[in-house]
C-alpha positions as CSV (number, residue, x, y, z in Angstrom):
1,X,-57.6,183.1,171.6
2,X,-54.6,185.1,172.3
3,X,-50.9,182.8,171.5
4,X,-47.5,184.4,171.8
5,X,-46.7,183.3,167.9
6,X,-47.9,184.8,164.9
7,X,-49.4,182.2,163.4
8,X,-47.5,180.9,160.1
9,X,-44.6,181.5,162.1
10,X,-43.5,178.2,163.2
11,X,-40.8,177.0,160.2
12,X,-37.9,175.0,162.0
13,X,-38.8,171.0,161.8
14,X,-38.0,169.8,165.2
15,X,-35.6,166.4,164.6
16,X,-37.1,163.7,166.9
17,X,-39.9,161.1,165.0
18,X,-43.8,161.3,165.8
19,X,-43.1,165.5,166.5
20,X,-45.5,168.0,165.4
21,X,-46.2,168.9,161.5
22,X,-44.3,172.2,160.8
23,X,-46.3,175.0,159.7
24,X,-45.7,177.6,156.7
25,X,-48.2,179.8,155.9
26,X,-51.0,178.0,158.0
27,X,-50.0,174.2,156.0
28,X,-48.7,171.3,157.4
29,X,-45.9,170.2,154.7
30,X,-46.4,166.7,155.2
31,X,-50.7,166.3,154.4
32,X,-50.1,166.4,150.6
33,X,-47.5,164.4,150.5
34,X,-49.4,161.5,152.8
35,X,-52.5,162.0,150.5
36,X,-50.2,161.5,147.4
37,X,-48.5,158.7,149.0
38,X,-51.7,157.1,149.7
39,X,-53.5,157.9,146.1
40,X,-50.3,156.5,145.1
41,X,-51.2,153.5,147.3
42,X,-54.8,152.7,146.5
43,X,-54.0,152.8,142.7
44,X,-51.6,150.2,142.5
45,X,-53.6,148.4,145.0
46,X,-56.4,148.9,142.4
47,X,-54.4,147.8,139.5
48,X,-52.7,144.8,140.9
49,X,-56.3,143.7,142.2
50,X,-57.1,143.7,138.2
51,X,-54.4,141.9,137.1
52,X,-55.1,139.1,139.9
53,X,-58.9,138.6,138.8
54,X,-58.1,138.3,135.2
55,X,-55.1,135.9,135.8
56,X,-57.8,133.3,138.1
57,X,-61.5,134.5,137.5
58,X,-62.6,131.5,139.0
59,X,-60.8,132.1,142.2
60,X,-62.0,135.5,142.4
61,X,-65.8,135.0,142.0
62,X,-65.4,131.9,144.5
63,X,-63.3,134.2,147.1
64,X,-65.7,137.0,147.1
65,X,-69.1,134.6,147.1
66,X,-67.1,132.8,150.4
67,X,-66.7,136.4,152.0
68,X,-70.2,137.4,151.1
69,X,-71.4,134.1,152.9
70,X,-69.3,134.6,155.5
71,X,-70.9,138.4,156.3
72,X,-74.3,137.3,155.2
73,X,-73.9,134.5,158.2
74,X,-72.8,136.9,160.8
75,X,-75.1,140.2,160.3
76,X,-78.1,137.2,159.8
77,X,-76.6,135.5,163.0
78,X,-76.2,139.3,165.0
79,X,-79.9,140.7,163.9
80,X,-81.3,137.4,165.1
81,X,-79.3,137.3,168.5
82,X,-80.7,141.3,168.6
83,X,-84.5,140.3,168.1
84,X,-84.7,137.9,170.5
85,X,-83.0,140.0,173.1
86,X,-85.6,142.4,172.5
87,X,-88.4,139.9,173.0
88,X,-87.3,139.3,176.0
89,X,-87.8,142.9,177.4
């Protein structure tokens, strides 16, 4: 494909929000800084969710056998709905 830049050429940031990554060298300067950011994110995510558990076990284990109920009853309820549809045909 034929471009009228060199690519790695493009270095000035344009000001405006939401614009286009700038480019050095064939990297966009803002990925590993949004990976960091968001490695950053799921380990304190990770580590506050420790903390939580051990503070109220019991509130844990009921809060995750509630939400496995809760999936259990709609994939049962969806695969169900599914078969009979297909008995149909």
């Amino acid at each position: 494909m034929a471009t009228a830049i060199r690519s790695g050429a493009i270095t000035e940031s344009p000001a405006e929000p939401g614009a286009w990554p700038t480019f050095e060298e064939g990297r966009p300067h803002g990925a590993p800084r949004a990976v960091a950011a968001a490695r950053h994110a799921t380990e304190s995510l990770a580590a506050e969710t420790v903390v939580r558990v051990r503070s109220h076990p019991l509130r844990a284990v009921g809060l995750a056998m509630a939400a496995g109920a809760l999936v259990g009853a709609c994939v049962g309820f969806g695969i169900g709905r599914l078969a009979r549809n297909c008995r149909r045909l």
